[in-house]
N, C-alpha and C positions, 0 to 999 in steps of 0.2 A: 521581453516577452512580446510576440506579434501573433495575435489568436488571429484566426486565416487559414485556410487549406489554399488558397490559388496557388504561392509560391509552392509549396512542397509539393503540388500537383505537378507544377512546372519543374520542378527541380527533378523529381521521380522519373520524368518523360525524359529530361535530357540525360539521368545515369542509365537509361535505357529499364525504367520500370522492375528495381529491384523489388519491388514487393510485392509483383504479380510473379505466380507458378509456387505462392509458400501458402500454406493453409495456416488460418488464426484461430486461436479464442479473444474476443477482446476484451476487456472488463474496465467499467467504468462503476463510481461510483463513490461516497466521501469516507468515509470506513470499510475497513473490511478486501477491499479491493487486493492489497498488496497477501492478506492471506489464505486470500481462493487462489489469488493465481499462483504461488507457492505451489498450494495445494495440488493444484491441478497438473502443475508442470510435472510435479512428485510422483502421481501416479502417474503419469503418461511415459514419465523415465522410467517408473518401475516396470513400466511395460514393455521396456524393449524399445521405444520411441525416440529417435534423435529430437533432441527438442530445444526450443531456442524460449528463452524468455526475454521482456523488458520492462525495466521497472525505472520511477524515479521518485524523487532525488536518490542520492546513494549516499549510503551510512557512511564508511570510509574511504571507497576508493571509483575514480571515475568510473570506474571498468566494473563496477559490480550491476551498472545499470544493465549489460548487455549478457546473459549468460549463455555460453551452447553445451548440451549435454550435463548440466547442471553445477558450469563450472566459468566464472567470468572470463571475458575476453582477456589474452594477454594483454599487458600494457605496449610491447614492440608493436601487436598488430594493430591494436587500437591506436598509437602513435603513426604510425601507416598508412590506415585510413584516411584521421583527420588531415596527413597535409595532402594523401592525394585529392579528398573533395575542396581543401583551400586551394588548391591548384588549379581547379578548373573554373576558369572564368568565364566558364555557360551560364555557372547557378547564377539565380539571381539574389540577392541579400537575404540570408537566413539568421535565423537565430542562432543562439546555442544549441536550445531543445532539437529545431528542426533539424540542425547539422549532426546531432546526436542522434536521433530519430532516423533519419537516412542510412547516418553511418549504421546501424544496428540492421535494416532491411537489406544489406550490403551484405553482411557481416554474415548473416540466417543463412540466405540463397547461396554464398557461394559454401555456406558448412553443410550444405543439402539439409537444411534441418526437414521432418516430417511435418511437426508441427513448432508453430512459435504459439508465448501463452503473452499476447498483447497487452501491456495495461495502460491505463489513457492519463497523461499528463496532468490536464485539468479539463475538466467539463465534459466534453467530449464532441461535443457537436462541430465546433472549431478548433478540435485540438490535431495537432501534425500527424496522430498515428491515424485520426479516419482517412487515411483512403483506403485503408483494405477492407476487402468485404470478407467477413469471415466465416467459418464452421459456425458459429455459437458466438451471441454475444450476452456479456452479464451484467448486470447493476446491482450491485450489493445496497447496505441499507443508504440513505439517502438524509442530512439535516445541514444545519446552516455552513456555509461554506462561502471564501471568496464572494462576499456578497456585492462586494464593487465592479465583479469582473460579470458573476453568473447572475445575479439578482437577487431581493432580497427577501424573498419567499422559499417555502420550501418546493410549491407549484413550480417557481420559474427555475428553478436550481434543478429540479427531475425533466424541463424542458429540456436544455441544455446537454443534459447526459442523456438521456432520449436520442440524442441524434445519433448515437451509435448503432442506431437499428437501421436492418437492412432489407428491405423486400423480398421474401421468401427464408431471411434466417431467424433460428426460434432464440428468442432470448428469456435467460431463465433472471427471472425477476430476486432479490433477496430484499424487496424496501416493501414496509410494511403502511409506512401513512398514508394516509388516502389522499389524501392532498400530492402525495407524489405518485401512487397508484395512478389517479385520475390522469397526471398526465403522461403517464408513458404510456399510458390504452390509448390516448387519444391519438400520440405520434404512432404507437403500431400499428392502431387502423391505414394510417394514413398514410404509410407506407407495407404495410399486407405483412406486417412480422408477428408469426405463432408467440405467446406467452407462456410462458411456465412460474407461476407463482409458488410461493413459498408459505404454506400452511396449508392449500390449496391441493397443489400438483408434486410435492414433495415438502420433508419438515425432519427433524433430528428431536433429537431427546436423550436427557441423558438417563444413565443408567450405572448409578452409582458414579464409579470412576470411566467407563467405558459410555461409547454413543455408540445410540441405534439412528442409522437415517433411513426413511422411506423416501424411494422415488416410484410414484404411479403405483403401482401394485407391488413392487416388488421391494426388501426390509433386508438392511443389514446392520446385525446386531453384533455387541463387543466390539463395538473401532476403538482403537486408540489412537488421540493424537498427539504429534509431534510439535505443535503447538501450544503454547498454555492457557488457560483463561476459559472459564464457562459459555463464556461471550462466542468463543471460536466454534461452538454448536451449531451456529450461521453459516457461518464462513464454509463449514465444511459440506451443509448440506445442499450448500451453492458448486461447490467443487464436484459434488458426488453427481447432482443434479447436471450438474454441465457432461462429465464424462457421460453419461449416458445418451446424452445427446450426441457425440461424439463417437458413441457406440453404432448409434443409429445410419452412421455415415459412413460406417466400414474400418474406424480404427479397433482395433482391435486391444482390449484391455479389457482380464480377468479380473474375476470376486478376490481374490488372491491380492490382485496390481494392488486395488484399489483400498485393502487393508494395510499392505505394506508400503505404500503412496503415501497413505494420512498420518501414518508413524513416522516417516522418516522427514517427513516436510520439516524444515529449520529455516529462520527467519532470524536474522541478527536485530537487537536493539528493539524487539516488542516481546515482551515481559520475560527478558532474556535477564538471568541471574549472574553474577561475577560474587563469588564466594571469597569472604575475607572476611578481615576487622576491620570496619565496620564491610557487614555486606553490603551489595549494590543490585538494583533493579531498574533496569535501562528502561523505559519504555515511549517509543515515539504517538504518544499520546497529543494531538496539535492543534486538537480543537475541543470544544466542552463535550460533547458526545464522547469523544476519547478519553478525555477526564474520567468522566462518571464513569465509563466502561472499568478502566483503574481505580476507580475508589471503592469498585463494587469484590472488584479482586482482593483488595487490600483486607477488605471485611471479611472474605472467606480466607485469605491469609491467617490473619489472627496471629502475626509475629510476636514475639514474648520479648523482647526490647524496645529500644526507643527506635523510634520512624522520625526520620526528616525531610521533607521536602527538598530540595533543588532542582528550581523549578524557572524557565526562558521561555518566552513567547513573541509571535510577532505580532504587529502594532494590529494588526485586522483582527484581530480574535475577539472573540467572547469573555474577556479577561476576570470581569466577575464573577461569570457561571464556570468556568475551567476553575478558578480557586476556590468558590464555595465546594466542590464536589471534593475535597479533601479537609472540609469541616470535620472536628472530634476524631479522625482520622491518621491524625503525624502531630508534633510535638514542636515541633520548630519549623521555620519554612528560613529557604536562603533563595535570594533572585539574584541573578546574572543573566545577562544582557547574551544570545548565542553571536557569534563573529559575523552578524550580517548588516545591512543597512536600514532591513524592514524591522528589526530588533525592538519591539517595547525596554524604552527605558524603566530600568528595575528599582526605580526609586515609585515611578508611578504604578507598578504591578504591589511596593511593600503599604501603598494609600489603601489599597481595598480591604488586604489583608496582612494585618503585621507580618514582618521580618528580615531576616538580615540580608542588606543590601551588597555585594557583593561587587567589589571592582572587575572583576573580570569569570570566567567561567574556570579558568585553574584555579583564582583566590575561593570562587564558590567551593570548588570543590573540597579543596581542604577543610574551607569552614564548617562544611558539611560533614569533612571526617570526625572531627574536633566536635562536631553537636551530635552527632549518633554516639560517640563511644565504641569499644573495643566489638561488641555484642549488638551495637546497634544495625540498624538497614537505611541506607540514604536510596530513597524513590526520585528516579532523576527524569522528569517529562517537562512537558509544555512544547517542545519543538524537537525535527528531528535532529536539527541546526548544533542545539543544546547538548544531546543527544551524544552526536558524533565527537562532539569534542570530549565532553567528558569522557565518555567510553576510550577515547585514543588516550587519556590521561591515565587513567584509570588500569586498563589494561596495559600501556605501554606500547602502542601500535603504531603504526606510521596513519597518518590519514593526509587526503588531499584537500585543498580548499574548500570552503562550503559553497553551493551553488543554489540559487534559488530556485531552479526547473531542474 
């Protein structure tokens, strides 16, 4: 990991500035992020809009980071790319990310995309995707995160992602604490970017099984979405919120897009179901915020068999408050270690809260089948690391290495 814009500034200049003449959304933020810009991307294809997205890490396959027209890069082109930017020995020493990050602005410009739906690696302020200035930038909600990297407030954590603002673009805000309130008003002063708050300037509600979202004056009611979880009421009135924005700039996208955008939005491995004996509930749940988002699920679930945990985290986490939030909740808990270096060992994740220690993430998983029963549901979170592998077990899928950006 090298947080830094010089080099990709540099590196951008020398592929001759792939990632000017493409129009963004950018989103930043610690939740939430990956399903507005879904969202977003969703309606903007329902609209007729060539569209590019970027997202990271990726659930199973390198290539799912980079999508155009709402479908991942081949692996031949993506193979293509990366040996011709190793090939040039202008760049100057990049990361993974950054070489990922280029390769993807590469990728948009020559698909003609309309628009790309950006989303920021970590933090944002130093992350490889700011240099483009965009349409609309967003910040979903905002709590403890990478606190070695970003700081260890929630103040200095909305610094940080703050930097994605840009002088004269409006960013539509989804973070509610004040403490991170305070400092993105402070960065948008400071560089002239319009706000758009969330309970304020737009806000959703549900309505039964269906959401109503208001942006400004104007209410659209019976959405469904494609998404699951009560939680995603946020998420979508940040997407609604954005497109309007978006509206306002000349893309063009109807009351219509915008219904059939939020239905169709799919997101693999966030509270993505695999139906069996025992069933499975994938979700990249990676920090305690994501926890409780999940446990709060779990309670409107009300499943009528046994619940088991299997459950991976990395060593930076909030390991106590991520496993309190599935107190009285699940039946048995199983740890395994996800296939990385930053892995919390799963012996000290079963000291906080009993259970069964697991040699590896296949041995978890069995054991997990084994403690649910035929009828049971194994909830598989803590990392998306965790995540991916079970799911390729599980499913039967091919996946690629895990990659920590």
């Amino acid at each position: 990991m090298k947080l830094g814009l010089e080099r990709m500034q540099r590196a951008a200049a020398l592929r001759g500035h792939p990632e000017s003449g493409t129009r963004y959304v950018h989103i930043a933020g610690t939740n939430g992020k990956g399903s507005v810009a879904t969202m977003v991307e969703s309606i903007l294809r329902s609209a007729g809009h060539r569209t590019g997205q970027f997202a990271s890490p990726h659930l199973q396959r390198y290539v799912e980071r980079v999508h155009i027209g709402g479908r991942p890069l081949s692996e031949r082109e993506a193979a293509a790319r990366i040996e011709d930017l190793r090939a040039d020995d202008r760049l100057p020493p990049l990361s993974f990310f950054e070489y990922t990050t280029l390769l993807a602005f590469e990728a948009f410009q020559d698909a003609g995309c309309d628009i790309v739906v950006l989303e920021v690696g970590l933090g944002g302020r130093l992350d490889s995707t700011n240099i483009v200035t965009p349409e609309v930038s967003v910040i979903t909600n905002i709590s403890l995160e990478h606190q070695r990297i970003l700081g260890d407030t929630i103040a200095k954590i909305a610094r940080e992602k703050a930097g994605v603002l840009k002088s004269g673009v409006p960013c539509v805000v989804g973070a509610r604490s004040n403490n991170a309130r305070g400092a993105i008003e402070s960065r948008a002063r400071s560089v002239g970017a319009p706000l758009r708050w969330i309970d304020r300037d737009f806000e959703s509600r549900w309505q039964g099984r269906t959401l109503s979202v208001r942006v400004g004056d104007r209410e659209w009611d019976g959405l469904r979405l494609g998404l699951r979880g009560h939680y995603q009421a946020d998420n979508a009135a940040c997407a609604v919120a954005t497109v309007v924005e978006l509206r306002e700039k000349g893309f063009a996208v109807s009351d219509e897009n915008v219904r059939v955008g939020l239905r169709r939005a799919k997101w693999p491995g966030r509270l993505e179901w695999h139906r069996g004996h025992p069933a499975f509930l994938f979700d990249a749940a990676h920090n305690a915020s994501g926890c409780e988002t999940l446990a709060r699920y779990l309670d409107d679930l009300d499943f009528p068999g046994r619940v088991v945990l299997l459950f991976g985290a990395m060593r930076d986490k909030d390991h106590r408050r991520m496993l309190s939030a599935f107190d009285g909740r699940v039946e048995r808990r199983i740890y395994a270690a996800p296939p990385l270096y930053r892995s919390e060992r799963p012996q000290r994740l079963a000291r906080i809260r009993k259970g069964t220690v697991a040699r590896s993430v296949r041995d978890g998983v069995a054991r997990a089948k084994r403690a649910a029963g035929p009828d049971g549901l194994v909830v598989t979170a803590g990392s998306i690391f965790l995540v991916s592998e079970a799911r390729a077990l599980v499913k039967n899928i091919r996946t690629d290495p895990p990659i920590a950006m």
